[in-house]
C-alpha atoms as a printed R data frame, in Angstrom:
    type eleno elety resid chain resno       x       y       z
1   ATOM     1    CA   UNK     A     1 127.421  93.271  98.996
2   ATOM     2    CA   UNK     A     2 124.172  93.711  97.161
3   ATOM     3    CA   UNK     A     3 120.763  94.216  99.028
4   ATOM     4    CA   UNK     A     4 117.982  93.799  96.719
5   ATOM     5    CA   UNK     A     5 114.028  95.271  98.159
6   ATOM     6    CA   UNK     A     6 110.534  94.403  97.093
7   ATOM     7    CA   UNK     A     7 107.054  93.758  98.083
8   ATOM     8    CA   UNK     A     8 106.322  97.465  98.118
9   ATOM     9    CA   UNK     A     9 102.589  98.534  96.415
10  ATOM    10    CA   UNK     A    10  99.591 100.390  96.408
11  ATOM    11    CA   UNK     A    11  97.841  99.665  99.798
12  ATOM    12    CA   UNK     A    12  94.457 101.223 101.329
13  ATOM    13    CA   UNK     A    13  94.735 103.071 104.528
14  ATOM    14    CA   UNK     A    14  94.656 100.034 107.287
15  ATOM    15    CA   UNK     A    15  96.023  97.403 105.223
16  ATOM    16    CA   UNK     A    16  99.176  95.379 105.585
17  ATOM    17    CA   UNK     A    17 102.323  94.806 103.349
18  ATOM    18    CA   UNK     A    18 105.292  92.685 103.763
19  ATOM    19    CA   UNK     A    19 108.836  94.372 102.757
20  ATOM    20    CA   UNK     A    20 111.825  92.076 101.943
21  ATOM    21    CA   UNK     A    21 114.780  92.330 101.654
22  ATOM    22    CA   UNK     A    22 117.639  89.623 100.332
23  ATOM    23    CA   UNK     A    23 121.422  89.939 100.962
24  ATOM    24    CA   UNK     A    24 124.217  88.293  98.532
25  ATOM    25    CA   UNK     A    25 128.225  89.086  99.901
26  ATOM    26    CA   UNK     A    26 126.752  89.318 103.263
27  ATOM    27    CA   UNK     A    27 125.968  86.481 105.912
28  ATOM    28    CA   UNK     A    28 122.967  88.734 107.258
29  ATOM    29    CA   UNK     A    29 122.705  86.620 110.710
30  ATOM    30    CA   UNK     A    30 126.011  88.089 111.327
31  ATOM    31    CA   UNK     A    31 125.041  91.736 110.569
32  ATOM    32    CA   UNK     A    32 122.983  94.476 111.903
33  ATOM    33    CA   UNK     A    33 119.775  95.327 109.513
34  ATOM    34    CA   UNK     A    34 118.146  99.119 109.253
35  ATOM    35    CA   UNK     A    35 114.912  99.986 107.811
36  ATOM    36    CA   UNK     A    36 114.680 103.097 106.673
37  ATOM    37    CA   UNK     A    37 112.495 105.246 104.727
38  ATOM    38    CA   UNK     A    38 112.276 108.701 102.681
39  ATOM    39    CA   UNK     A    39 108.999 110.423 101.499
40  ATOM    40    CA   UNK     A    40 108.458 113.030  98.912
41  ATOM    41    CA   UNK     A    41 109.943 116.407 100.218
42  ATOM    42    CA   UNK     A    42 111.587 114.853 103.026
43  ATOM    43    CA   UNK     A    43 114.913 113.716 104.875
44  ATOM    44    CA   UNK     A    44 115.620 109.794 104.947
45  ATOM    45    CA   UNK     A    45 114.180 108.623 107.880
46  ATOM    46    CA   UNK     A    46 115.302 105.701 110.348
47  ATOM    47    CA   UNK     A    47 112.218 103.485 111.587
48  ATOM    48    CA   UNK     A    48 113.425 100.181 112.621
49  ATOM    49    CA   UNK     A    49 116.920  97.933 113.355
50  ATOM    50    CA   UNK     A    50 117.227  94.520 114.440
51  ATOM    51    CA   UNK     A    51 120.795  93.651 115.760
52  ATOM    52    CA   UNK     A    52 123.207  90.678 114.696
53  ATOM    53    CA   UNK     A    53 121.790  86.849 115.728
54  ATOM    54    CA   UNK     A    54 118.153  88.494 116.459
55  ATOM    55    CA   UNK     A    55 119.212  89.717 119.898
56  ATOM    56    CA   UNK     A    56 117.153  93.101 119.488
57  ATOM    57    CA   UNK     A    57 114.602  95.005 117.466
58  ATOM    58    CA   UNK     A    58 114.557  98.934 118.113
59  ATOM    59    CA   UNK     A    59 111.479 100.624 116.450
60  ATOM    60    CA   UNK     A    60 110.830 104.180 116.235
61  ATOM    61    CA   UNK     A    61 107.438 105.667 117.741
62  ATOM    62    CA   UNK     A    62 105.348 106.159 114.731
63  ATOM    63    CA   UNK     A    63 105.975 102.823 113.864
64  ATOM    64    CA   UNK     A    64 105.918 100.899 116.747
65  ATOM    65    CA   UNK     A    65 103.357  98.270 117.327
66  ATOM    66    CA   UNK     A    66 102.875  97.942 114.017
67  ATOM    67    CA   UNK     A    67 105.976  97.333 112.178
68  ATOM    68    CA   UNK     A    68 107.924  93.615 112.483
69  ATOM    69    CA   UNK     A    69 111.432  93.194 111.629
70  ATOM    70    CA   UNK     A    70 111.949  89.556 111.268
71  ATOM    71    CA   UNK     A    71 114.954  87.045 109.530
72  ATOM    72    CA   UNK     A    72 114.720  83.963 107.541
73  ATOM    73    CA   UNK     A    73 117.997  83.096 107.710
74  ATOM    74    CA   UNK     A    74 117.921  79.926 104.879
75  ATOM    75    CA   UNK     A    75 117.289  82.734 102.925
76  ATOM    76    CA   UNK     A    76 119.511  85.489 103.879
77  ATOM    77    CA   UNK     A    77 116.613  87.161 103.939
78  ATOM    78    CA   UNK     A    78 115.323  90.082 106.638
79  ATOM    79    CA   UNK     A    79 111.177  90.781 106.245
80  ATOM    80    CA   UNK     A    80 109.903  94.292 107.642
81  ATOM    81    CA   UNK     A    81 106.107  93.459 107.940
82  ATOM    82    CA   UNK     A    82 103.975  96.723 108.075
83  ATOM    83    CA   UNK     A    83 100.015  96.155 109.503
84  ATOM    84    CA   UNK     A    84  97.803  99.492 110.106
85  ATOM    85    CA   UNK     A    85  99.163 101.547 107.613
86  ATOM    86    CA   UNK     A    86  98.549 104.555 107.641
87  ATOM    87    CA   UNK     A    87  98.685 107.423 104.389
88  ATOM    88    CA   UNK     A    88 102.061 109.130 106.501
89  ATOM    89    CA   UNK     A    89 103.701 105.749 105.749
90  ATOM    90    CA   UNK     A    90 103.779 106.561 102.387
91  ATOM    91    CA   UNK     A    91 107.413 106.604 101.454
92  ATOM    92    CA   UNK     A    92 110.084 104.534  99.679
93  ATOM    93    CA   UNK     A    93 111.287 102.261 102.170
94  ATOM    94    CA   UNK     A    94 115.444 100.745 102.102
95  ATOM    95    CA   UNK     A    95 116.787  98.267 104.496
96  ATOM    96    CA   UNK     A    96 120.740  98.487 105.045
97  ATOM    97    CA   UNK     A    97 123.513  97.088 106.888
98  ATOM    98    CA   UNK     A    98 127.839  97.723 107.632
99  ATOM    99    CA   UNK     A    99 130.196  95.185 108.278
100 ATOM   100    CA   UNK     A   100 130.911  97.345 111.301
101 ATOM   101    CA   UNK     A   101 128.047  95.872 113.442
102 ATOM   102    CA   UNK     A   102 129.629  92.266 112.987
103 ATOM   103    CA   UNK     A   103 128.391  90.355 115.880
104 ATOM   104    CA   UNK     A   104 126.845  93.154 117.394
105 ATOM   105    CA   UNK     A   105 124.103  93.064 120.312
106 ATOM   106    CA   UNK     A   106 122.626  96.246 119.303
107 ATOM   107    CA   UNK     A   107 121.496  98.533 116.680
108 ATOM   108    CA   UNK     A   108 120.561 101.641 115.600
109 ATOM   109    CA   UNK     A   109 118.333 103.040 112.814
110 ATOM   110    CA   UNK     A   110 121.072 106.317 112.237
111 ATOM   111    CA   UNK     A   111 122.006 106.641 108.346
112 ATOM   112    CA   UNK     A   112 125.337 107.011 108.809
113 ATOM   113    CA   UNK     A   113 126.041 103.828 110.623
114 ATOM   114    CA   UNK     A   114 125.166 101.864 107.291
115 ATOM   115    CA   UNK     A   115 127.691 101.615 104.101
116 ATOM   116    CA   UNK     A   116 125.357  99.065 102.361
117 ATOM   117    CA   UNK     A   117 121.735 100.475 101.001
118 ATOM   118    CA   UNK     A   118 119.223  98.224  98.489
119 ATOM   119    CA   UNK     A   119 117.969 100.237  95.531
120 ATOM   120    CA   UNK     A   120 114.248 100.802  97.941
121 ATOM   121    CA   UNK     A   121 110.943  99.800  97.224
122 ATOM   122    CA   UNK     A   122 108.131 102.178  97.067
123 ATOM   123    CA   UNK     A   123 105.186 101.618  99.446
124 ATOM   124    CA   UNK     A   124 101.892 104.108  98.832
125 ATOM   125    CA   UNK     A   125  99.266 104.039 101.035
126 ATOM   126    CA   UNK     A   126  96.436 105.764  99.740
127 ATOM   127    CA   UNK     A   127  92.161 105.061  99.667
């Protein structure tokens, strides 16, 4: 399983960016995705998850109403689309998924529940 990240930048306080993330070994319809994300000086946080066959997103507060998880799945492809950022967004940002949420209805954005981690893409928002 490789996960692969990009579309991470320089972006000005209020802007948008558009975070992808493409799957090979992994039918990612059939999978759980986490978003996750780790600033300077800090712990690896969990923001977002969006279960197996699109049947739930879970976003954390801070990011809520602002951050999108969605799939193109001719791609194997899951987007995390980020509007109204904000300079505490500033991090480098890593989607993952396990073969343990197979078919799963659920999700959860807790580290330990993911084996499979993309290298991250860095996403500064500064003015």
């Amino acid at each position: 399983v490789q996960l692969v990240e990009s579309g991470g930048g320089l972006v000005q306080p209020g802007g948008s960016l558009s975070l992808s993330c493409a799957a090979s070994g992994v039918i990612f319809y059939y999978y759980a995705i986490g978003w996750f994300r780790q600033a300077p000086g800090k712990e690896r946080e969990g923001i977002a998850c969006g279960s197996s066959k699109d049947a739930s997103t879970v976003y954390t507060e801070s990011v809520k109403g602002r951050f999108t998880i969605s799939r193109d799945n001719t791609k194997n492809t899951v987007y995390l689309q980020m509007n109204s950022l904000k300079p505490e967004d500033t991090a480098v940002y890593y989607c993952a998924t396990d073969f343990r949420t197979y078919n799963s209805r659920t999700c959860n954005y807790v580290a330990a529940g993911y084996d499979y981690w993309g290298q991250g893409t860095q996403v500064t928002v500064s003015s």
